[in-house]
C-alpha positions in Angstrom: -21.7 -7.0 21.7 -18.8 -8.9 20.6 -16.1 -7.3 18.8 -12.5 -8.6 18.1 -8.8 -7.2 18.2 -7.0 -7.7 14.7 -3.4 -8.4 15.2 -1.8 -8.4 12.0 1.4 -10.4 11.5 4.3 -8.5 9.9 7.3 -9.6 8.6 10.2 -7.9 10.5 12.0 -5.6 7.9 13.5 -2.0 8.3 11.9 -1.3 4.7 8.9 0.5 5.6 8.0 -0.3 2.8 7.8 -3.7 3.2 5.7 -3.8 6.4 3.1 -1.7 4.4 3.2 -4.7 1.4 2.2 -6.9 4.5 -1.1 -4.7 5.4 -4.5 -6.1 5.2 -7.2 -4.2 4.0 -9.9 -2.6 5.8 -12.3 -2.1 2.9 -15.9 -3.1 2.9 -19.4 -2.5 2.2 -22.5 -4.2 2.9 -26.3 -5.6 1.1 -29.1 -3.4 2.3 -32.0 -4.5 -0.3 -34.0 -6.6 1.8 -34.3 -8.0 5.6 -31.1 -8.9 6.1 -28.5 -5.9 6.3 -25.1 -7.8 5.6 -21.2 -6.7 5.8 -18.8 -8.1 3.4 -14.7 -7.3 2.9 -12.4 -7.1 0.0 -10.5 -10.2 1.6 -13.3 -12.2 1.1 -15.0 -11.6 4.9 -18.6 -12.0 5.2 -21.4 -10.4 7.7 -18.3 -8.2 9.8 -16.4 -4.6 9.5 -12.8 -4.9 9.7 -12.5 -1.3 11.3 -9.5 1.1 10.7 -9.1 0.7 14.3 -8.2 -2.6 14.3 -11.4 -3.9 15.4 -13.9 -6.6 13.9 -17.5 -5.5 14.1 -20.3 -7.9 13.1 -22.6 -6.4 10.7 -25.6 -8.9 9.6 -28.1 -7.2 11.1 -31.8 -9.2 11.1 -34.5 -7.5 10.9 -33.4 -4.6 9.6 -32.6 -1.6 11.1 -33.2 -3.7 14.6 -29.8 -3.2 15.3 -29.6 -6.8 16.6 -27.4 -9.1 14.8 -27.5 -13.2 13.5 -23.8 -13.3 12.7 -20.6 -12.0 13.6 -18.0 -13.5 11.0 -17.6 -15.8 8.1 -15.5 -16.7 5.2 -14.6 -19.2 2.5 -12.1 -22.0 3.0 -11.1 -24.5 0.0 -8.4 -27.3 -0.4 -7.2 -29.8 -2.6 -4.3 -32.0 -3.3 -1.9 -31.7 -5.8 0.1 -34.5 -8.5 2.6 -35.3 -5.4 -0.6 -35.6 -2.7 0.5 -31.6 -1.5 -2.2 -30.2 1.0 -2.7 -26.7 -0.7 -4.8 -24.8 0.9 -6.6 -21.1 1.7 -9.1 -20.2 4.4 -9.6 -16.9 6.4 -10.7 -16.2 9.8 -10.1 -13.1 12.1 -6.6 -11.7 10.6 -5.1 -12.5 13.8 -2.3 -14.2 12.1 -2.3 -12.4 8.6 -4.9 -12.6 5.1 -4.7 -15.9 3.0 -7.0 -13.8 0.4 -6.3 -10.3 -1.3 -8.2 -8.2 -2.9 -7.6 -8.4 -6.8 -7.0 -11.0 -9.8 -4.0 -13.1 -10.0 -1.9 -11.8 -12.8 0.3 -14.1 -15.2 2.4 -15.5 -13.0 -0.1 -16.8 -11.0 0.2 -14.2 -8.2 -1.5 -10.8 -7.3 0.9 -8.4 -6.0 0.4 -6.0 -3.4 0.4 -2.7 -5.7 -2.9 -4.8 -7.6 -4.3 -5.4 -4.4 -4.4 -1.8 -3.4 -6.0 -0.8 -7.1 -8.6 -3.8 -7.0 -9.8 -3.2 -2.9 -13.3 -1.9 -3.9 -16.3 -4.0 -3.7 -19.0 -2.8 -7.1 -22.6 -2.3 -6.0 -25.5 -1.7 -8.5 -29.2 -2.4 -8.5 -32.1 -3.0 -11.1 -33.3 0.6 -11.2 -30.6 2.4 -11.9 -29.7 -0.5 -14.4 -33.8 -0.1 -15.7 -33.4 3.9 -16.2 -30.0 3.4 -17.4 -31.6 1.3 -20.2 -34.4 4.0 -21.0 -31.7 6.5 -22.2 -31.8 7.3 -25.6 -28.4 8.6 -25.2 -25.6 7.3 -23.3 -22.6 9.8 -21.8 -20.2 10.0 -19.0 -22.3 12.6 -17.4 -25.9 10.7 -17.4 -24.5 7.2 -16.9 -24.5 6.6 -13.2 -21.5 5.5 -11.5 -22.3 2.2 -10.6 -22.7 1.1 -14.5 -20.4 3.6 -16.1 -17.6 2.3 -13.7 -18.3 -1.9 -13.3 -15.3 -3.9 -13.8 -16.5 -5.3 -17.2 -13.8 -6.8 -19.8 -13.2 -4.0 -21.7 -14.4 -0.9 -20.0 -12.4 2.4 -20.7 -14.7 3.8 -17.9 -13.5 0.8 -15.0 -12.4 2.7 -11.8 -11.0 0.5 -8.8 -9.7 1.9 -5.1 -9.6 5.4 -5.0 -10.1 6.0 -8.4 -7.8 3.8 -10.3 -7.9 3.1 -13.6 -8.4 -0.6 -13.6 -6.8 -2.2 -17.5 -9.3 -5.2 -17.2 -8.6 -7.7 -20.5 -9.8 -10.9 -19.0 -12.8 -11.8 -17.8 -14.6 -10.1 -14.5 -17.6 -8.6 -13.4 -20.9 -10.2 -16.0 -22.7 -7.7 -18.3 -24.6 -7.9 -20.5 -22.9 -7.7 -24.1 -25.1 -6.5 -26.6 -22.8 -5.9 -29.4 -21.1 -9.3 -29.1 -18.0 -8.3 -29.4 -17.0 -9.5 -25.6 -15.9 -5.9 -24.6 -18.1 -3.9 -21.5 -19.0 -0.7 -23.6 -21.3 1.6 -20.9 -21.6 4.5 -23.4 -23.1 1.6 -26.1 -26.3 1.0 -23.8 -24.3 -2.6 -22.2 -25.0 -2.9 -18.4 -23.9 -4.9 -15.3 -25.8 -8.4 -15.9 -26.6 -9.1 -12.2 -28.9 -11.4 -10.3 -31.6 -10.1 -7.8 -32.9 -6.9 -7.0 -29.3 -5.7 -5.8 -26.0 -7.0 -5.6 -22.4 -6.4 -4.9 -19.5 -8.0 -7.2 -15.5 -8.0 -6.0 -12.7 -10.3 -6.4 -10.1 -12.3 -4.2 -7.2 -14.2 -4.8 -5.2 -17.0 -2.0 -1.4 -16.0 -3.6 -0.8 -12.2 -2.4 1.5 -10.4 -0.2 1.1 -13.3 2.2 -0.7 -16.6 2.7 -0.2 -16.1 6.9 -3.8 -17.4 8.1 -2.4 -21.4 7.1 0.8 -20.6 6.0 0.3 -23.3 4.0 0.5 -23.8 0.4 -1.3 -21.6 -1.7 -4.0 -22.8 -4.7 -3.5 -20.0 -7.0 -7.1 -19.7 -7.1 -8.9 -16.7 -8.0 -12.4 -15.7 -6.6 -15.3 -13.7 -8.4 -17.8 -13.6 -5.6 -21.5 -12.1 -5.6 -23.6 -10.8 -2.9 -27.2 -10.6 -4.2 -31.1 -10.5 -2.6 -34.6 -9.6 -3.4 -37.0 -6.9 -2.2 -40.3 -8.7 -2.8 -42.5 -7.8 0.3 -42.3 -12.1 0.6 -40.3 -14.7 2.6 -37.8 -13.8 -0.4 -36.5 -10.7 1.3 -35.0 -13.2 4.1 -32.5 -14.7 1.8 -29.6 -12.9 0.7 -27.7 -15.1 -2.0 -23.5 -16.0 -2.3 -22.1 -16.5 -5.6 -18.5 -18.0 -5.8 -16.8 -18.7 -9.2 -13.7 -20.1 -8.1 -10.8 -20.2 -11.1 -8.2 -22.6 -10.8 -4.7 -20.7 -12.5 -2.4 -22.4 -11.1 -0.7 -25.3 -13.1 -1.7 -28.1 -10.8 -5.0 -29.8 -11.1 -6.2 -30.7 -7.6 -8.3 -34.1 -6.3 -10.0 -34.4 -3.3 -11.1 -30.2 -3.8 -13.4 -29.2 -1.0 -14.9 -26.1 -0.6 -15.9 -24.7 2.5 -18.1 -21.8 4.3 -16.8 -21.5 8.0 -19.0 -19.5 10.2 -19.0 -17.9 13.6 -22.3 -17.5 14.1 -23.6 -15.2 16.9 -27.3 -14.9 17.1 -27.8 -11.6 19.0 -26.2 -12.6 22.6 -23.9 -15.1 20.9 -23.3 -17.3 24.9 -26.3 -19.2 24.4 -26.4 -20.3 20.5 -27.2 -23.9 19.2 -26.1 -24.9 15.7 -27.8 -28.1 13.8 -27.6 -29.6 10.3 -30.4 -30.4 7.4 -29.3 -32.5 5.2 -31.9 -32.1 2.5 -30.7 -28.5 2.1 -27.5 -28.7 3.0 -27.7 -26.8 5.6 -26.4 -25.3 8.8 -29.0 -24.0 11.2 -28.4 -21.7 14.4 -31.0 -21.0 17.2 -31.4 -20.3 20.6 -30.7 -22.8 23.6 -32.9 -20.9 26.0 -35.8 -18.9 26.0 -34.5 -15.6 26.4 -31.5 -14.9 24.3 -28.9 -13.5 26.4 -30.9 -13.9 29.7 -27.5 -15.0 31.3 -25.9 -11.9 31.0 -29.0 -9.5 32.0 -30.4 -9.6 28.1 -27.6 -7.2 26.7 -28.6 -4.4 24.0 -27.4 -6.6 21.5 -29.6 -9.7 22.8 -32.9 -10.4 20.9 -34.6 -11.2 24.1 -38.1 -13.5 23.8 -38.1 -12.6 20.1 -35.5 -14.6 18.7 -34.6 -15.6 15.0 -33.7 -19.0 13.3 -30.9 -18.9 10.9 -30.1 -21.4 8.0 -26.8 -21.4 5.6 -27.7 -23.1 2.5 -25.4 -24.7 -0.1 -28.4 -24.2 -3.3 -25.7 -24.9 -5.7 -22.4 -27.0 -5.4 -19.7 -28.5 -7.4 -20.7 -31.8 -8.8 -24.4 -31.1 -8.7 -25.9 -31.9 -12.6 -29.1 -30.6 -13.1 -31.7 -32.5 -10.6 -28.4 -34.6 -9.1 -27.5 -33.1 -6.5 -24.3 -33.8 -4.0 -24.7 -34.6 -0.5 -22.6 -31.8 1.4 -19.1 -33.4 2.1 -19.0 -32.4 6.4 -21.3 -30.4 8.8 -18.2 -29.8 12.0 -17.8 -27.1 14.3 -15.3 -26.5 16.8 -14.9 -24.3 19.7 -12.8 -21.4 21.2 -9.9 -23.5 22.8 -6.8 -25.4 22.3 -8.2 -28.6 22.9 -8.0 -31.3 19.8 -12.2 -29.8 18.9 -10.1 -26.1 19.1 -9.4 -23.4 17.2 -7.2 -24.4 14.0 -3.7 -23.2 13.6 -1.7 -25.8 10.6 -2.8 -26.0 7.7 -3.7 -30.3 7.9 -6.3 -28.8 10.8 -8.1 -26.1 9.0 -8.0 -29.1 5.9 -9.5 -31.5 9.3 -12.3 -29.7 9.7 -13.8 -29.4 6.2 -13.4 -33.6 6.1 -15.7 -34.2 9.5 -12.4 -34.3 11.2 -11.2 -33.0 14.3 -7.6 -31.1 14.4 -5.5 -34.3 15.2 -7.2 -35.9 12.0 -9.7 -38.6 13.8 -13.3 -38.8 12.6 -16.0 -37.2 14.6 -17.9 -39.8 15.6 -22.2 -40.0 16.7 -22.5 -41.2 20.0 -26.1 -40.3 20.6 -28.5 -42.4 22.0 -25.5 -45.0 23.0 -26.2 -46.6 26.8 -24.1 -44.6 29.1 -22.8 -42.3 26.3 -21.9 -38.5 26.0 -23.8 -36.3 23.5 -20.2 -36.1 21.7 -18.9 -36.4 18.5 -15.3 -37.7 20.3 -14.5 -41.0 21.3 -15.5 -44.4 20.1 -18.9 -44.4 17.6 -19.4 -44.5 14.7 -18.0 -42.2 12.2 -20.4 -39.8 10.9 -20.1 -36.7 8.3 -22.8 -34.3 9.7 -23.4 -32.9 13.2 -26.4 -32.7 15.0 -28.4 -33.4 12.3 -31.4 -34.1 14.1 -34.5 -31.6 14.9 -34.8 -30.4 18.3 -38.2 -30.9 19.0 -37.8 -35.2 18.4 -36.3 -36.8 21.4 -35.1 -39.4 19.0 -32.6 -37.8 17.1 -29.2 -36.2 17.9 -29.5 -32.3 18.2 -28.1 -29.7 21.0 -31.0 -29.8 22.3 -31.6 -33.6 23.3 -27.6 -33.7 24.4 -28.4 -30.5 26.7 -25.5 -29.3 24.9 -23.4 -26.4 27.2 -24.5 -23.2 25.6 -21.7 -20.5 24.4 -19.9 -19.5 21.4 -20.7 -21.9 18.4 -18.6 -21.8 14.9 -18.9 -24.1 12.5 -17.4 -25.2 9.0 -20.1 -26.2 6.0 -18.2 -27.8 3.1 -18.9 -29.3 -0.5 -18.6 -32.9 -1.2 -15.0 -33.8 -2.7 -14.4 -32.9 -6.9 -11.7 -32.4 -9.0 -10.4 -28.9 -9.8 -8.0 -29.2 -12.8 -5.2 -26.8 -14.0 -7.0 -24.4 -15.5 -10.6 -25.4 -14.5 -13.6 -23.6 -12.5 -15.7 -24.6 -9.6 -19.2 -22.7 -8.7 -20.8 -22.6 -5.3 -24.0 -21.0 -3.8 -25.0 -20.2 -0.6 -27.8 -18.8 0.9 -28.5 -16.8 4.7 -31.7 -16.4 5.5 -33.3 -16.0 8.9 -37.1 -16.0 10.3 -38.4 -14.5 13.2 -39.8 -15.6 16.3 -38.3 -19.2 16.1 -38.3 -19.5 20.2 -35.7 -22.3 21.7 -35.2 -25.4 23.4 -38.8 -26.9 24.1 -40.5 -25.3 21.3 -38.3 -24.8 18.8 -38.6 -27.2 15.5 -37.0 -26.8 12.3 -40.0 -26.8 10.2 -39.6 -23.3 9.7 -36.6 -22.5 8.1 -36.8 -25.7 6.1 -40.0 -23.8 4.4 -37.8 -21.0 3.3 -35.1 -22.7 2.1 -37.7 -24.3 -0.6 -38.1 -20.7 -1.1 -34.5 -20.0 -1.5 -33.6 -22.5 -3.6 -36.7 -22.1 -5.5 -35.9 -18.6 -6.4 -32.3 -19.3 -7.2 -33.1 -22.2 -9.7 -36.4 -20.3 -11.0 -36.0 -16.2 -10.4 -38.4 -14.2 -10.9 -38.3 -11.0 -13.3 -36.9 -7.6 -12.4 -38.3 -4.8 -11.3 -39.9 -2.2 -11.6 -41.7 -2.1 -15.2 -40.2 -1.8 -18.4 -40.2 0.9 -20.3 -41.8 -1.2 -23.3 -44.9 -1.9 -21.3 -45.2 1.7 -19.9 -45.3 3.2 -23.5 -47.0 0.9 -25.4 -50.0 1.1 -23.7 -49.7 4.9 -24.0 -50.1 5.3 -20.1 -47.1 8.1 -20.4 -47.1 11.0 -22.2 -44.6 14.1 -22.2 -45.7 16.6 -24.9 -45.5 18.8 -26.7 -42.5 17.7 -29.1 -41.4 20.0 -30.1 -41.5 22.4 -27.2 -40.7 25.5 -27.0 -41.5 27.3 -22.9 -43.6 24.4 -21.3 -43.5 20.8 -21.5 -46.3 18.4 -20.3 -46.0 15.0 -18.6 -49.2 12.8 -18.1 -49.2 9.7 -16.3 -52.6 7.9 -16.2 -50.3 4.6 -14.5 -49.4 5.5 -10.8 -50.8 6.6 -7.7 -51.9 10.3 -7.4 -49.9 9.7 -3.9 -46.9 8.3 -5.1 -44.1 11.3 -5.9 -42.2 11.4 -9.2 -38.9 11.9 -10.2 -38.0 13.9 -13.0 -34.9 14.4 -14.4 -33.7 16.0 -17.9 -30.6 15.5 -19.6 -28.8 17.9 -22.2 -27.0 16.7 -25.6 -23.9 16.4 -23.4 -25.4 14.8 -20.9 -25.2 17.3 -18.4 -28.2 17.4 -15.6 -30.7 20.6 -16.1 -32.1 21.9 -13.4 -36.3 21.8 -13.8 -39.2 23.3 -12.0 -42.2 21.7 -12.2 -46.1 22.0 -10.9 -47.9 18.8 -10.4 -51.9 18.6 -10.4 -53.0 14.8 -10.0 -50.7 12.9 -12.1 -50.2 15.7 -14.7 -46.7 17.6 -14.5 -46.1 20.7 -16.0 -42.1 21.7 -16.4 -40.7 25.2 -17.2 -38.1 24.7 -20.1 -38.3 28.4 -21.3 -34.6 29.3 -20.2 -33.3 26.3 -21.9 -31.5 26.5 -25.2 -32.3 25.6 -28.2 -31.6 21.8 -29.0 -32.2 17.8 -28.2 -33.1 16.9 -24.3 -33.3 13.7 -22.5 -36.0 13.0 -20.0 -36.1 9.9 -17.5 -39.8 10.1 -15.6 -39.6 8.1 -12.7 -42.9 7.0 -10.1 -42.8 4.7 -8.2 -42.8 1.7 -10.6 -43.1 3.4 -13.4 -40.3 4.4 -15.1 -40.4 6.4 -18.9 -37.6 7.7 -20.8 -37.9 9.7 -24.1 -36.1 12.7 -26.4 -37.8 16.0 -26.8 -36.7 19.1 -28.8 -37.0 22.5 -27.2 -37.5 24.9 -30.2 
């Protein structure tokens, strides 16, 4: 397993202070709805753990719980050019150098300082069942609301709690809900909710002009970035996809041409010595598989490798900036480089992390496709001619460019997926969408074809432009068809619940809420699908009970006389 040393650079100062101004966060969390267990950091990382210790950890772990891993890093990168033909720009890779992003929104003067940083380094996670029973509640209160709702970073909210229990002053716009009043404020206690894609998901927000811009060191964009994790638990080829939503805010006073923007990714598919990358252009999409049969087999097939069972990987741009309804953009570059200082290297100025989101390599010339040329190199150097996208051929036609036809040297493969060129003006927005997903049992070299993972992209893309309602039932079904009952009302020692919906085998949840919102503690004797609950030692007054099976889900008030 491959981990990586973070060596942050700090400014030299005998303000301690200062140094601490300079320090990157280690904050982050991770999507565990579906197949695909995924890491993602408050400066924008994706599929790692920056570790207190310094360390980067991968964390995308495919299938779940496997413990085996299909990436170990990954992270936006976007540039543009200003009135005066200024390369601004932000990217991030391993810290080594220093964060381009930070946690938090930029404030007036188009910059987020380090004191907002600290407040906003929290990443928000809620799902559709605690958003469903939130919504069942006749009554709304600090005590009954969970956290994830009462506490989402909505425009407005009183309740809005960042790092370590800030109080977060939010009066521009952040985190979606849904705003039932109309009156443009997040108000918890008012019924309003987090409005969020999927079955789960994960909201936090990034800014390029903080305590440092030391990954480029080039200029920043004075962007701001309200990023989305979300995926589906389905029990279909849907639960392989995990979905990245990036609203990208311009609030600088410079409108930029020539905007690209970029997901670079060092992929690792388990053993990550013997990976192949490869490029569909339909779905603009990179692809990672394995170059042999065994992943790993070259260093003994490691714990980490997935042996003779090994995944195929796509990252998927469903939604990019320029696309109008069925017109889509081709992707602007499919490049990659490798872990060297050779010109197809590891960037370091900001003109060669700009390179390789233009299907450049870091001096600035085109890469080139030289496949299939008499006497040629499987290369994208050298004389050819100049193409956008490499390897965009499948592996298993011996006609078209791919890793596998060039018998490619396996090893460490990264690569850079960017948009197509726009316009981002002063003031402006840009959205992007990307989706990972992975299948299993792909094989390699010799059997492997891309026919696979093409499938479910259609089923990516066909969920993100067409998704499919939430789960689990609403409340509205449940009780007009009068398949819940809790009775008597009013009640005075017992109180009934009959369910003639679920399975006898499935186990229920019941909770019940007083005036204040306050949990009660409730016993209760099930027979079949008939609950009986001792309320005797309650007092006298209005109660609040959520009925939870599987699901089923039922909310209603009962008086205990």
């Amino acid at each position: 397993m491959r981990t990586l040393f973070l060596i942050t650079a700090l400014a030299l100062c005998s303000s301690t202070a200062r140094v601490a101004a300079q320090t990157s966060f280690v904050t982050n969390d991770s999507i565990t709805v579906n197949n695909i267990h995924a890491g993602i950091s408050v400066h924008g990382e994706l599929w790692s753990d920056p570790g207190a210790n310094g360390y980067i950890t991968r964390h995308c772990e495919f299938p779940a719980n496997s413990g085996k891993h299909i990436n170990f890093i990954g992270s936006m990168w976007m540039s543009g050019y200003d009135a005066g033909n200024q390369l601004h720009i932000a990217a991030q890779t391993y810290r080594q150098n220093g964060s381009d992003y930070w946690p938090g929104p930029l404030d007036g003067s188009g910059a987020v300082a380090y004191a907002t940083s600290y407040k906003w380094a929290k990443i928000w996670k809620v799902n559709t069942n605690e958003i469903q029973a939130f919504r069942m509640m006749m009554v709304h209160t600090i005590y009954n609301t969970p956290q994830s709702i009462l506490t989402w970073p909505g425009k407005g909210n009183a309740y809005a709690r960042g790092n370590a229990g800030y109080t977060l002053t939010i009066t521009s716009e952040m985190a979606p809900f849904a705003d039932l009043n109309g009156n443009g404020l997040y108000e918890p206690l008012s019924g309003e909710y987090p409005d969020i894609k999927g079955d789960a998901a994960a909201w936090w927000v990034f800014s390029d002009n903080g305590a440092a811009h030391a990954e480029t060191n080039g200029l920043p964009m004075g962007v701001e970035v309200h990023a989305t994790v979300y995926g589906y638990k389905r029990n279909s080829d849907i639960d392989n996809v995990l979905y990245y939503d990036f609203d990208i805010y311009n609030k600088s006073p410079n409108t930029y041409t020539n905007s690209r923007v970029a997901i670079w990714d060092d992929v690792e598919l388990g053993a990550y010595m013997d990976d192949y990358i490869g490029f569909d252009s339909v779905h603009r999409m990179g692809i990672t598989y394995n170059a042999d049969p065994t992943d790993g087999a070259y260093a003994g097939v490691p714990e980490e490798a997935y042996g003779v069972n090994i995944p195929i990987t796509g990252l998927s741009i469903v939604a990019a900036p320029g696309d109008a309804g069925t017109t889509l953009v081709p992707a602007g570059s499919f490049n990659a480089y490798q872990n060297d200082n050779t010109v197809i290297g590891n960037p370091y100025l900001p003109d060669e992390y700009n390179n390789y989101m233009r299907a450049r390599i870091r001096t600035g010339a085109h890469i080139t496709n030289r496949f299939g040329g008499a006497g040629m190199p499987c290369t994208p150097l050298g004389t050819g001619p100049d193409c956008n996208y490499l390897f965009p051929g499948d592996p298993s036609n011996a006609a078209q460019w791919s890793e596998c036809q060039c018998d490619s040297l396996r090893g460490d493969r990264r690569f850079v997926l960017s948009s197509n060129d726009f316009t981002l003006p002063a003031g402006g927005s840009a959205h992007i969408v990307y989706a990972l997903m992975a299948r299993e049992y792909a094989g390699a070299c010799g059997t492997i074809n891309f026919n696979g993972i093409k499938r479910l992209a259609d089923t990516a893309w066909s969920i993100y432009h067409n998704p499919p309602p939430p789960l689990p039932v609403a409340i509205d079904a449940v009780s007009q068809a009068g398949a819940i009952r809790i009775y008597p009302n009013p009640a005075q020692s017992e109180l009934y619940i009959a369910d003639d919906l679920s399975n006898n085998s499935e186990t229920a949840t019941i909770a019940v809420y007083n005036a204040l919102g306050q949990t009660m503690l409730v016993d209760h004797v099930k027979t079949g699908n008939n609950y009986r609950i001792d309320i005797a030692r309650f007092a006298k007054g209005l109660y609040h009970i959520r009925y939870t099976n599987g699901t089923v889900q039922y909310a209603t008030t009962i008086l205990k006389d």
